[in-house]
N, C-alpha and C positions, 0 to 999 in steps of 0.2 A: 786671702781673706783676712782682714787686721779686725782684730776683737776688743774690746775695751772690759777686762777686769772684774769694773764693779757697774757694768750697766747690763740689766735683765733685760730677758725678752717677753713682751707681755703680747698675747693673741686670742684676738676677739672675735669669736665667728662670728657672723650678723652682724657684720660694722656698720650699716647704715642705720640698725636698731639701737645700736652702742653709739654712733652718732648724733642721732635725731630722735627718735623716741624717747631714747635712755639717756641722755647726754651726758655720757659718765666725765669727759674731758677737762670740765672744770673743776670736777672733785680729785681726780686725781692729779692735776699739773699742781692743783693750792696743798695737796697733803703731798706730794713729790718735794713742794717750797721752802715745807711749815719743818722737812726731815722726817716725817711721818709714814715715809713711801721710798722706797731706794730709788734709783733713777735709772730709767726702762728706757726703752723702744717699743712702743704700743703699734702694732697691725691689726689694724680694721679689716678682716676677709670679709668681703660682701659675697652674696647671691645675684647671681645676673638677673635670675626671675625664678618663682615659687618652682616652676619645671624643672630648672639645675639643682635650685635648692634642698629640693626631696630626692634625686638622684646623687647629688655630692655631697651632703653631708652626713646620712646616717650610713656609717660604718661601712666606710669608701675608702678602699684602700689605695686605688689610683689617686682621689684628692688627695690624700696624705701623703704619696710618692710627691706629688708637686707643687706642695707646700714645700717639702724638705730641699728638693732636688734644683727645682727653679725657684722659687719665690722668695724662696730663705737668703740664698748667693746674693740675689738681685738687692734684699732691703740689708745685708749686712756690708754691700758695699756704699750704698746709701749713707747707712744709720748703723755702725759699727756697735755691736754688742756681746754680751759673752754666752757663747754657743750651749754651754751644759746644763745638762736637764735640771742641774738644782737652782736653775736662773732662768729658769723656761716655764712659762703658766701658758696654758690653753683654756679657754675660756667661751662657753655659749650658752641658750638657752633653747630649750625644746629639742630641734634636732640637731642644733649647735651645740648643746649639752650633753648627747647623745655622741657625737662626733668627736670634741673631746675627751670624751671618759675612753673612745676607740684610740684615742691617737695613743692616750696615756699609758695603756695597756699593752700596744701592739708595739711602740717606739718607748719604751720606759728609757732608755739610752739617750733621747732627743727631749723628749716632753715630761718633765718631771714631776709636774703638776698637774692637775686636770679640776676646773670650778665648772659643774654641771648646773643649770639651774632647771629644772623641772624636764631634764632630761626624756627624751621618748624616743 
């Protein structure tokens, strides 16, 4: 697993809300540019459909087993970043917000951070 130092790992539940609705990407690659933002690895988790979504996100500890176990391996081999929870944001809103605040809690070792937005 090769890690790179000074690059975080930033995760966004409801990546296609965080892609398209919220189109956070442009704001954070121009303040990532400006020095305003350290320089991350952003993962977009998506929902397959609302049925997964309400079954895997609130306080699912198998999702969170395969996030760590498969998905993590897979994008660090990819996109090389540094593993420790003080470099680790999880981040969603609603039940994405909710699933967060679970990872943060339950993996404080992994997820160092947790941004809930109207958490439920």
């Amino acid at each position: 697993l090769q890690t790179l130092p000074n690059v975080r790992l930033q995760i966004l539940l409801d990546g296609e809300f965080w892609a398209q609705s919220m189109p956070v990407w442009p704001v954070l690659q121009s303040l990532t540019l400006a020095g305003q933002l350290p320089a991350a690895v952003y993962v977009l988790v998506d929902a397959i459909d609302t049925a997964h979504r309400s079954r895997e996100l609130p306080c699912n500890q198998n999702f969170w087993l395969a996030v760590q176990n498969e998905l993590l391996p897979r994008i660090a081999h990819m996109e090389p970043f540094h593993p420790g929870p003080q470099n680790t944001v999880v981040a969603g809103q609603s039940f994405g917000g909710l699933a967060s605040l679970y990872a943060a809690l339950h993996w404080p070792e992994r997820f160092g951070c947790a941004l809930s937005l109207s958490g439920s």
